[in-house]
C-alpha positions, 0 to 999 in steps of 0.5 A, a space after each residue: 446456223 444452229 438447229 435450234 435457231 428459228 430466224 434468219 441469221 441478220 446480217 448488217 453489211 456496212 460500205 463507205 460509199 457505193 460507187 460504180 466498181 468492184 465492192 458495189 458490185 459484190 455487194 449488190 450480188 451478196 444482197 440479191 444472192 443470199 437466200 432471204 429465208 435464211 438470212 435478213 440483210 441490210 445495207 449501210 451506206 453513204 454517199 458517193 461524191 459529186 464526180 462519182 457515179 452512184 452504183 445504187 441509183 444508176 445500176 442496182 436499183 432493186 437494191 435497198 440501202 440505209 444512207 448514213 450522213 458523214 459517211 463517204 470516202 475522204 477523210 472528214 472528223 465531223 462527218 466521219 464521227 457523225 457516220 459512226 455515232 449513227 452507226 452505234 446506233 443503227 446497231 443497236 437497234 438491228 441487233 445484227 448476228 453479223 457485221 459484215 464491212 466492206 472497203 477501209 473506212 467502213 471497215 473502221 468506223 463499222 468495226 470500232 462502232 460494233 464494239 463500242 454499241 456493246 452488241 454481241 455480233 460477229 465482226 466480219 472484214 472484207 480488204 477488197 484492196 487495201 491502203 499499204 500501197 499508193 495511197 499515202 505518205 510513210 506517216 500516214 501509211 503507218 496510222 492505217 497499220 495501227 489501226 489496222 492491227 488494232 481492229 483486227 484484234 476484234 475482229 472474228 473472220 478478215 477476208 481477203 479478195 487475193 492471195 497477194 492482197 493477203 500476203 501484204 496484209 500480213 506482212 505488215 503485222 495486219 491480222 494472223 493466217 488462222 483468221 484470214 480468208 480468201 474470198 475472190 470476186 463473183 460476177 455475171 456477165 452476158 454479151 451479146 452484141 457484135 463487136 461491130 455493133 458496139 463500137 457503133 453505138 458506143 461512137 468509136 471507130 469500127 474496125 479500128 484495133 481499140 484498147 480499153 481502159 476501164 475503170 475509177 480514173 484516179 491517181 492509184 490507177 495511174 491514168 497518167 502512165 495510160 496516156 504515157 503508153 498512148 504515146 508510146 504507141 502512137 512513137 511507134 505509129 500504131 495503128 489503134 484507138 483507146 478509149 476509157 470508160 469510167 470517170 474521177 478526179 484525175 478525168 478533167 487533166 487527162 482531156 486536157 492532154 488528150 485535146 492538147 496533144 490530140 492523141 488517139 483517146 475517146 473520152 466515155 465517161 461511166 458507161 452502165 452497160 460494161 457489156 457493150 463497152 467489152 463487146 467494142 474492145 480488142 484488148 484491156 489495158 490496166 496500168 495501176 500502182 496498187 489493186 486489189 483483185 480488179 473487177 473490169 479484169 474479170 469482167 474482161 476475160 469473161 467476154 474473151 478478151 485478153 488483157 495487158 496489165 501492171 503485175 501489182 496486188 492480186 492481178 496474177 491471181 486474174 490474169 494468168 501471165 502469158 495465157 489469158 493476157 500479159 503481165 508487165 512492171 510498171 515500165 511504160 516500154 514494157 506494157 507498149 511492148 506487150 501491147 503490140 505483141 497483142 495487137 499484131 497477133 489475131 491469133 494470139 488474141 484468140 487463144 488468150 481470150 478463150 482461155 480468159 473466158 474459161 479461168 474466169 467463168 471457173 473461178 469467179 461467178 456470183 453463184 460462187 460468191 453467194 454460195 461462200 458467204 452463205 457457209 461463211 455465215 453458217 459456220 461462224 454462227 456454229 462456231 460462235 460459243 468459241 469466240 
């Protein structure tokens, strides 16, 4: 901020949708973090859709929000053009120093409506994953790079949630390395409830070995390769249990296979207390095509779990390979295999989640995330005569 300047910087910060999962979270943390005698916030947001759970009405209740019509996560011209028009003009009337946006279709219809609202903010990018991987089809993936690239131009500072999400980035021609930052995720977490006690409340078997999978159930996540190691596990005669907790469009066709098959899975659905459900696991298993840098692996090392994982997007920069948990290809096999080395190893177990619970509370608090953003914001302000 300049010495000279008297008022809190106002930041705009822009989201498609606030669903239970990792943005939401940051970006409740961003609002309830920055200090309010420095910086004036607002958030923009749209609407979840039917089979999601909205972070806001069942979390973040203390956090205010702008809801924009049109705005959500598919694809929709009438309404996406309708999110951006109302965006132009929520714009215009806040006057922002900063637009910051979050995720990808916020990060086109906000960035593209800052240009076009002709104020003079400071653009400001966060990929907290990003769409090169999983998502679509070679065409439509090489839209999104155009796209991409194109915005970037415009754009004052990108940030990104991992080295590796970085690095795909910039090999597809997205931004440069003197505009890009690394901004990891930043949480609290509390547990205080006994193993014991969790999985009683939470209808699992108690004393059972049980593996999470914890998160959005849809086909970037692969819950269909979670229920392909169920399997496995269940060859080999295993002895644990699964759960998930989380919920989306692929949740329906995965009961269905659970019930045909009767395989060894219980169904939570979203579960807001994220304490309770890491206070009931042994073990979190994630097995995604494509991540950023996943908020349920933070959330696991911090209550001491160790974690069995696809080495896809910026996981390695979570999960230490080895030492707070396993890192696998996407082989059905190999993610079993590392399971069982878990299972069968009390020892091993332990070791991983204390040294998970120490890298984890290091490097990735909201005290951080907060502290990061409000220099970020400072010194793009300082800087601002050279942009």
């Amino acid at each position: 901020m300049k010495p000279h300047q008297q008022h809190p910087i106002r930041v705009m910060r822009v989201i498609s949708r606030m669903n239970v999962g990792g943005p939401a979270v940051q970006v409740s943390g961003l609002l309830r973090g920055l200090s309010s005698d420095q910086f004036e916030q607002r958030l923009y947001t749209g609407f979840c859709a039917e089979n999601e759970a909205d972070y806001l009405e069942l979390v973040a209740t203390d956090v205010k929000a702008e809801r924009i019509h049109g705005f959500g996560r598919r694809i929709n011209f009438r309404g996406d053009f309708k999110a951006f028009i109302s965006l132009v003009v929520e714009i215009r009337k806040f006057k922002p120093h900063i637009i910051h946006t979050h995720t990808a279709k916020a990060g086109i219809l906000g960035r593209a409506a800052s240009i076009v609202s002709l104020v003079p903010s400071i653009r400001v990018h966060t990929f907290h994953g990003h769409l090169l991987n999983g998502y679509f089809g070679k065409f439509k993936r090489s839209i999104v790079v155009i796209v991409e690239r194109f915005l970037s131009l415009y754009t004052h500072r990108l940030l990104a949630v991992g080295v590796n999400v970085r690095q795909d980035l910039l090999r597809a021609g997205i931004g440069t390395i003197d505009k890009f930052g690394i901004m990891p995720p930043g949480v609290d977490f509390g547990n205080s409830l006994t193993k014991t006690q969790a999985q009683s409340d939470l209808g699992l078997n108690v004393g059972v070995f049980q593996c999470a999978y914890i998160g959005r159930v849809t086909k970037i996540k692969r819950p269909d390769r979670f229920l392909d190691v169920v399997r496995e596990m269940h060859k080999r005669d295993c002895a644990l249990e699964f759960f998930i907790a989380g919920d989306g469009e692929e949740l329906d066709h995965c009961r269905e296979m659970i019930i045909r098959e009767s395989l060894p899975v219980k169904i939570l659905g979203w579960q807001l207390d994220i304490e309770k459900v890491l206070a009931a696991a042994d073990v979190v298993i994630l097995t995604s095509d494509n991540e950023g840098t996943p908020l349920s692996l933070i959330q696991a090392g911090m209550s001491g779990l160790p974690v069995v994982s696809t080495n896809v997007g910026s996981v390695s920069e979570v999960i230490l390979d080895g030492i707070t948990g396993f890192l696998t290809t996407l082989n059905t096999q190999e993610i079993g295999d590392a399971l069982e080395k878990l299972m069968n190893d009390k020892n091993l177990r332990l070791e991983f989640g204390l040294a998970a619970k120490k890298f984890t509370t290091d490097n990735f608090g909201v005290k951080r995330l907060v502290y990061d953003h409000e220099k970020l914001y400072k010194d793009l302000m300082s800087n601002q005569a050279k942009f």
